[in-house]
N, C-alpha and C positions, 0 to 999 in steps of 0.2 A: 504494500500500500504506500503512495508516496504523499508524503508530508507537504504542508503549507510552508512557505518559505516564510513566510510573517509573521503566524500565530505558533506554528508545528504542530498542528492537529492534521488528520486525516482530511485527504481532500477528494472530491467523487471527479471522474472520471467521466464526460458527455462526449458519444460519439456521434450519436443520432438527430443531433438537433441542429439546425442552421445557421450560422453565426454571421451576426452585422456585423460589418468590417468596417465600421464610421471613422475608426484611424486613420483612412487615406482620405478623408473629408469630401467621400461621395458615396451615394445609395448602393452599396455592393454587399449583395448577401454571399455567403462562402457553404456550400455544403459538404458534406466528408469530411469537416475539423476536429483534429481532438478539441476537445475543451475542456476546464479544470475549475472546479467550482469548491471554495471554504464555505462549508456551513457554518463555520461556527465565526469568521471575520467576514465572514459575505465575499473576501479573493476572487476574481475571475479571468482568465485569461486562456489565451488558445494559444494551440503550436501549428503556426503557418509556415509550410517548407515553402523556400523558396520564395522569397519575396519581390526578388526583384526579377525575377523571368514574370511571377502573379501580377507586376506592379505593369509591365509591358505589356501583357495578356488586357489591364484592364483599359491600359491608352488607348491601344491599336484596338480596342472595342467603342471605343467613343469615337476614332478617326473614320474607324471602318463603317459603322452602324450607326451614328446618330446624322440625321440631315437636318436636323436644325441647327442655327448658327452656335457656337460655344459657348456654354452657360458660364459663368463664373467659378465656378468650383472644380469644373473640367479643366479653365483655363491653367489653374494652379496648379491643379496636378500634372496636365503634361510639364508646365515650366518646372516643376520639382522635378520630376521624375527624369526630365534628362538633363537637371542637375545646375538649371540657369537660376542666379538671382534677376529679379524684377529688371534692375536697371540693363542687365546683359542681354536677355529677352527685346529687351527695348531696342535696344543697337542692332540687335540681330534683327529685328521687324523695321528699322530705321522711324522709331517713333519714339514719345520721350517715355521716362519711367512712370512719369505721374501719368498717363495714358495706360500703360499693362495695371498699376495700379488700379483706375478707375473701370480697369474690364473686369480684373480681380474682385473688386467689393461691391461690383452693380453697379455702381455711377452714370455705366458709360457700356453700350453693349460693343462687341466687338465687330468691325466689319465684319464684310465679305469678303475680300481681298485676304485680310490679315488674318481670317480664319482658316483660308487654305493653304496659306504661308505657315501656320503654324500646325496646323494637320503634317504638312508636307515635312515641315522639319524632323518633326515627333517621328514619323515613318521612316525618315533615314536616318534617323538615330537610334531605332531600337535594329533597323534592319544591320548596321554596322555592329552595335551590340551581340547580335545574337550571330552573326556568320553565316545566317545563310537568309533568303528571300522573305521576306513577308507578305509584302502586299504585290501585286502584279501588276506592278505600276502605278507611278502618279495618276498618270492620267484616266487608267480605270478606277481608280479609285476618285476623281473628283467628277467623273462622268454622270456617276447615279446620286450625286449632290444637284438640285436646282439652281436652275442659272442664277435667280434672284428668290433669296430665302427670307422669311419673316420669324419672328419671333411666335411659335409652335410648343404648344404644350404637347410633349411629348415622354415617354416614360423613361422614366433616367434610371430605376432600378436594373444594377447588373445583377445577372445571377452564376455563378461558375462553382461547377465541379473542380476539385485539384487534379481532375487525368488534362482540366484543359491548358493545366500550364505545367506539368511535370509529365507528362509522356509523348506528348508530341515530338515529331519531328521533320527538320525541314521543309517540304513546301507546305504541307499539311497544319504545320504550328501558326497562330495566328502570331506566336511571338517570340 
């Protein structure tokens, strides 16, 4: 039986249950996780293999599948996820910081231009990341985006099994 690292009481074991993953500051449920629960300090936390293949799995799921323009919370996680501070992001999009800031906290939605400039970035950087192909092109991939997008309520819940980012491979893998 393994122990609470805080209290040191017995801790229970969830294999069957689906875990919100809110740490990466977007609606992603996780199913297959272990997870680790203190009854008696309330403790909780999961064991996510693999974070940073799961972290590319869930970009290259917002670049690939979402056609509406980039919400604010998508915006951040690609600029985190391929490891830009705000103002670097800026210079790479050739606009100021206080501009990624205002797409980051809603202010300010983000273009159309500067949505597929950042789509396109995030895609060549996990595709260098990971070694081998992801998407099948830019340009298929901004094809099945509308020429001219609006602001679309659309479902932002990801949901991922962990075969979708620990067994994959090559063209197959989304990341």
């Amino acid at each position: 039986m393994e122990k609470c690292c805080l209290c040191g009481n017995n801790i229970e074991i969830i294999k069957d249950k689906p875990y919100k993953y809110n740490e990466c500051g977007l609606d992603v449920t996780l199913f297959g996780i272990t997870q680790y629960h203190c009854p008696n300090c309330n403790e909780s936390y999961a064991s996510i293999p693999n974070m940073q293949k799961l972290h590319h799995v869930i970009g290259t799921h917002i670049c690939k599948k979402r056609k509406a323009l980039l919400k604010p919370e998508e915006i951040k996680f690609l600029r985190k996820d391929i490891h830009l501070k705000a103002k670097d992001l800026a210079q790479t999009l050739g606009v100021t910081a206080s501009t990624v800031s205002r797409w980051e906290n809603g202010k300010k939605e983000i273009g159309e231009a500067h949505d597929r400039l950042l789509r396109s970035i995030y895609m060549m950087y996990v595709s260098e990341q990971s070694n081998y192909f992801i998407c099948d092109g830019v340009i298929n991939l901004f094809k099945e985006l509308p020429a001219k997008r609006k602001k679309i309520k659309q479902p932002v819940t990801i949901l991922l099994n962990p075969q979708e980012w620990l067994s994959c491979i090559g063209e197959s893998c989304p990341a």
